[in-house]
C-alpha positions in Angstrom: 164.4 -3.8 -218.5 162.4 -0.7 -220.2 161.1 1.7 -218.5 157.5 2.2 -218.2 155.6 5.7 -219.0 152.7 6.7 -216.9 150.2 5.5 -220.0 151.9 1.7 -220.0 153.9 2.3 -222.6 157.8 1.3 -223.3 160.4 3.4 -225.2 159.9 2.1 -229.0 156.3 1.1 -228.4 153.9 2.2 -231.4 150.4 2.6 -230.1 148.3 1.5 -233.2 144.7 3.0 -232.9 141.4 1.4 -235.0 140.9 4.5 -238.1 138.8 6.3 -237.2 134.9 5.8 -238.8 135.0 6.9 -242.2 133.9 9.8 -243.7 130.4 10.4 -245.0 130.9 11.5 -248.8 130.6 15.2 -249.2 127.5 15.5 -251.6 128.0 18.4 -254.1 125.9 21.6 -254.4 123.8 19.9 -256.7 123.2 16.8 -254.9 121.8 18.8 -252.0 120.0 21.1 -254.6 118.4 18.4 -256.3 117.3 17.0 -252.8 115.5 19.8 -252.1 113.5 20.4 -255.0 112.7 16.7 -255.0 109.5 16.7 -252.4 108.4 19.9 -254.4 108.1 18.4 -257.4 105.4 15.7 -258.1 106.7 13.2 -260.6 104.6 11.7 -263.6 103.3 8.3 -263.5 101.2 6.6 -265.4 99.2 9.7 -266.5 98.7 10.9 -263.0 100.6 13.2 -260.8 102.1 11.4 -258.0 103.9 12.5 -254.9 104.8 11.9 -251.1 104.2 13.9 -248.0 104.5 13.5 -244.3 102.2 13.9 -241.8 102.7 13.5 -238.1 100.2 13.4 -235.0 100.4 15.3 -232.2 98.0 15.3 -229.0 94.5 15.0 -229.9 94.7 16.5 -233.6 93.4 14.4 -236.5 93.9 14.1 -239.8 90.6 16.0 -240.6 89.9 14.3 -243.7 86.8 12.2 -245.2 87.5 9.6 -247.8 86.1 6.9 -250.3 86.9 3.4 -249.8 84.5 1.8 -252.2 87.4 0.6 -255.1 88.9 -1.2 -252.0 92.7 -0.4 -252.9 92.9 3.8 -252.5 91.5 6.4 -250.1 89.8 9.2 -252.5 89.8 12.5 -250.6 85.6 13.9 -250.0 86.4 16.6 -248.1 89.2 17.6 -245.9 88.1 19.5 -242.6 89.1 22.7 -241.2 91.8 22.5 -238.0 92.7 19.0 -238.7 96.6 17.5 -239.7 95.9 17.8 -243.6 94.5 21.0 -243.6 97.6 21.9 -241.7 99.7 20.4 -243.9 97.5 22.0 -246.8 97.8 25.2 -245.8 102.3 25.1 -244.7 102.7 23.1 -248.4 100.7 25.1 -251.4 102.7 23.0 -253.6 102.0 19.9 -252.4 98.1 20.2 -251.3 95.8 17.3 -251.0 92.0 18.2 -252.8 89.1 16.4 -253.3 89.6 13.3 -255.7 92.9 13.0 -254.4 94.1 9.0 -254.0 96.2 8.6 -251.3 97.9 5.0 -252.7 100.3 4.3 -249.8 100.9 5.0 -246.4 104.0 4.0 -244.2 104.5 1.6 -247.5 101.5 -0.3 -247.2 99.1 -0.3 -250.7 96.6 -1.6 -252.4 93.9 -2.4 -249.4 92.2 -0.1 -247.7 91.3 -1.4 -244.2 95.1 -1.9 -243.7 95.8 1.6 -244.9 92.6 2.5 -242.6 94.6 0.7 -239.7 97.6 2.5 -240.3 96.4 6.3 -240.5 94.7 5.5 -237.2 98.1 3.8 -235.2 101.2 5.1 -236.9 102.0 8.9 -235.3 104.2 9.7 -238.5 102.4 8.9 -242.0 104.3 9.4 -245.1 101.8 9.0 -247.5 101.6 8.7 -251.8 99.5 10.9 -253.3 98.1 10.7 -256.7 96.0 13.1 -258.7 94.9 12.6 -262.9 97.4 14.5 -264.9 96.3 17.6 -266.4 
């Protein structure tokens, strides 16, 4: 008869453990560079400027912008009012500002009809929304 250890073990015994959960990959200096400058950078499509920000809601603030519904697939930006989410977000993100004319195409990966993407802007508390402006 073996002894037993205080931890239920006998003399001999190999205690075999699960591996622990693998690593994430290390991403290299530029990976995480290219990351970064990614949100800054509106891409080309299609002859328009596109690009994606993030808005998110917070007590009674709103988005604080009018827009145009009429082609039934986009908002167009009218105006955007002073004190509200966008002009916020305007205002933090020079490089990324919403103006008049502006479409926004998606939000929270809904497109192409605007009572849904109405519906959305006025439930969801986080938007990520796609921009899009006519090329220079």
């Amino acid at each position: 008869v073996f002894p037993v250890f205080k931890d239920a073990s006998v003399p001999d015994d190999k205690i075999i453990a699960p591996d622990p959960e693998p690593a994430e990959p290390a991403q290299t200096e530029t990976a995480k560079e290219e990351e970064e400058e990614l949100p800054a950078a509106p891409r080309t499509v299609d002859g328009y400027l596109e690009w994606t920000i993030t808005l998110v809601k917070s007590g009674d603030k709103r988005l604080g912008v009018d827009v145009d519904l009429t082609d039934g697939m986009t908002m167009v930006i009218d105006a955007i009012s002073p004190g509200g989410l966008l002009q916020d977000f305007n205002d933090a993100n020079p490089d990324k500002k919403l103006i008049k004319e502006d479409r926004i195409i998606s939000v929270n990966g809904i497109s192409d009809n605007t009572a849904k993407l109405t519906q959305v802007c006025k439930k969801d508390s986080s938007l990520t929304m796609v921009v899009r402006r006519k090329a220079p």
